[in-house]
PAKOL-548861 format. One record per residue (C-alpha): residue in one letter; x, z, y. Coordinates in pm, whole numbers, plus 50000, padded with zeros to 5 digits. Layout:
# residues N
aXZY;...
//
This chain:
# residues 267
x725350991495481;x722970972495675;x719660961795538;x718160930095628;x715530900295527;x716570874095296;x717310845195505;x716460810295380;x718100785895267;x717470749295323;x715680744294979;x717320718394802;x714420712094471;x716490678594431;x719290686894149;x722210679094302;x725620676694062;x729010666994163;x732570667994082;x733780698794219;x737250683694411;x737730712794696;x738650748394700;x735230774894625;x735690803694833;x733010826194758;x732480859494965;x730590890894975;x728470898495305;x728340929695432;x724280932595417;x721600944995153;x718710923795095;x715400942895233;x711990929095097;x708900934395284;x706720967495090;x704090941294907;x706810922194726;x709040951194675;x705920968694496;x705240937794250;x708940938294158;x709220975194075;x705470974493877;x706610944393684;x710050965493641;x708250996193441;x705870969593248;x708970954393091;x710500987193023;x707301001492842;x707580970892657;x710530977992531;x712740960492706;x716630976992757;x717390961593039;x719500979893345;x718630971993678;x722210964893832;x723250945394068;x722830909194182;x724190888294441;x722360861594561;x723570832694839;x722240837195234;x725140811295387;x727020777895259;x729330761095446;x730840726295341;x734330712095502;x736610684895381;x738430706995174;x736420733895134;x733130744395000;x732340782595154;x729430802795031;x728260838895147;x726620859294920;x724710897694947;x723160922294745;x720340926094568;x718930937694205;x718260922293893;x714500930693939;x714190910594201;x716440880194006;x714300885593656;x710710884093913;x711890852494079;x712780838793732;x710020847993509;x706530853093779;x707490840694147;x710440825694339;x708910846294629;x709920814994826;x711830830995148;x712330863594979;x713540847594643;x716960851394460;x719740819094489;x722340829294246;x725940812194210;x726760816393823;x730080803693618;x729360780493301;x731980765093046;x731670733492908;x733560736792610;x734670703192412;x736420702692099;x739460675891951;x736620660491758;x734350649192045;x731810681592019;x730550699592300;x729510734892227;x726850760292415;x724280780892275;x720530793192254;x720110827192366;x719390851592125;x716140864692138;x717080904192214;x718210886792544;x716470880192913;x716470845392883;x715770842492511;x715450810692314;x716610789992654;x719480767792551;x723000771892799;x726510768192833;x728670800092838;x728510815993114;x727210843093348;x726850861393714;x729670873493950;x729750910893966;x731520935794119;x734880931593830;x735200900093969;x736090907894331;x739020903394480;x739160921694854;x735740906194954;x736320872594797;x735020867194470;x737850856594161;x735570833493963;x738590823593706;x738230860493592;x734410858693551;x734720823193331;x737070841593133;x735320873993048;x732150852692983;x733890835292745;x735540861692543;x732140881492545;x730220854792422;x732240830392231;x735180852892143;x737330828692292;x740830838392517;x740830811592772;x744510820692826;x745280814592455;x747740779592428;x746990779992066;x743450772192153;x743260756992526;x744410727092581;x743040723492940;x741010747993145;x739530741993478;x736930739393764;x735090703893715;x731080701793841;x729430718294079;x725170720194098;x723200733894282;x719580723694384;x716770724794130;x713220747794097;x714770779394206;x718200764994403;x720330783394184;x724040772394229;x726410769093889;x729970766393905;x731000748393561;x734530749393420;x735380723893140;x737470737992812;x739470710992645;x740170730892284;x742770720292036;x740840727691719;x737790706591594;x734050719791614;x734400732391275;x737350751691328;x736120768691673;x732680776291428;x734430794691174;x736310818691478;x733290818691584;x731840831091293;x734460858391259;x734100870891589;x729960872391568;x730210890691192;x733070915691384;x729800921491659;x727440926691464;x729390953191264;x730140972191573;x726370970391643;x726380945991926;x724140918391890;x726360881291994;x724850864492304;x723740832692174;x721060834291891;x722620797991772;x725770779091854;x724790742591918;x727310714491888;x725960681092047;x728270645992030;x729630638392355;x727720601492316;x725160586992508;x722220588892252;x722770621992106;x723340637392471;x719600617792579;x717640629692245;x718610663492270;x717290663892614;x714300647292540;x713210669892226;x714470701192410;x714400702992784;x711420726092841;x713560752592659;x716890743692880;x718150761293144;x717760741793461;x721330732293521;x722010717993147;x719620678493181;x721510670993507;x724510681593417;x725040659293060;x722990632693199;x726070634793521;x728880633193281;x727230603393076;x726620583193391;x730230592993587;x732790595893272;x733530574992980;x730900582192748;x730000561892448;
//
């Protein structure tokens, strides 16, 4: 493959969210990202400090987005490779600016018959511990389909890894399927949220839920999320959880709930 610079995108830092109405077509580029010797150098020492700290983490791939294209009925994005030293660097010390990492992610917004919405806090054996999330996760190489990227698939791997839950399961799912669309914010990440309609009420998804983590944590696998949170799909429960907690949420979650409160019917 051919190596080349990260190109730039036009930074976006205002958080933009919208109802996403057209086809995503999402494609892998042909190109590796290169990073000039300096920055490379700070990425692999900061690497081998949080491996002699203990840390298990694998340094596999990441894609991050060099290209979008918007038509009437289309929203086209190009993304290439990089690591997830270079993602966990740009997260945690420096968004390098013109050399940083622009991820496209999957999230579920998953509401129950009752009028709950569920996500989670990441557990603390985690990269993003204690930071409060939907379901949800990167593309990867599984999820490619010829050079196009199958993001269905991804949503519903995330959510069997993390919540237990088969989105193809009737029983369960009432409706399933591509609804917002973000992207903007500190580091111009892009997330690609799916809403979950279940059948069953919070407290019935909880105590699956609760079966699945037990069945986990017997296999010795720790579950994702460190806490399931279920929030009221109303107005002042949606603003005071924001306003106690959104130092510890991940950058997509404020402008998402506070999108659905102004554009659905909320109470």
């Amino acid at each position: 493959m051919e190596t080349i610079r990260t190109k730039k995108l036009i930074m976006k830092k205002e958080v933009k969210v919208s109802f996403l109405s057209k086809k995503l077509i999402v494609r892998l580029g042909q190109s590796l990202v290169h990073l000039p010797n300096d920055i490379q150098e700070k990425i692999d020492a900061y690497w081998q400090e949080l491996l002699k700290n203990g840390k298990k983490y694998k340094r596999g791939e990441v894609f991050t987005v060099t290209k979008k294209d918007e038509t009437d009925k289309t929203v086209e994005v190009l993304v290439e490779k990089t690591d997830y030293a270079h993602y966990l660097y740009c997260q945690n010390v420096d968004n390098l600016g013109d050399y940083g990492v622009h991820i496209i992610h999957t999230a579920i917004l998953v509401e129950t018959s009752d009028g709950k919405i569920i996500f989670g806090k990441m557990g603390e054996h985690t990269s993003r511990a204690g930071i409060f999330q939907l379901c949800g996760g990167g593309i990867d190489n599984h999820d490619l389909r010829g050079d196009v990227f199958d993001f269905d698939h991804n949503i519903s791997k995330e959510s069997m890894e993390e919540l237990g839950m088969d989105i193809a399961d009737k029983k369960r799912i009432k409706n399933f399927r591509q609804a917002y669309f973000k992207d903007g914010g500190p580091t111009d990440k892009m997330t690609v949220v799916y809403s979950v309609e279940l059948t069953e009420t919070s407290s019935e998804f909880m105590e699956k839920y609760a079966k699945y983590a037990e069945s986990l944590i017997c296999s010795g696998e720790n579950p994702e999320f460190g806490e399931i949170i279920i929030l009221a799909k109303n107005k002042t429960d949606i603003r005071e959880f924001f306003t106690k907690n959104i130092e510890k949420c991940d950058e997509y979650m404020n402008p998402l709930f506070e999108f659905i409160v102004e554009n659905e019917s909320v109470n």
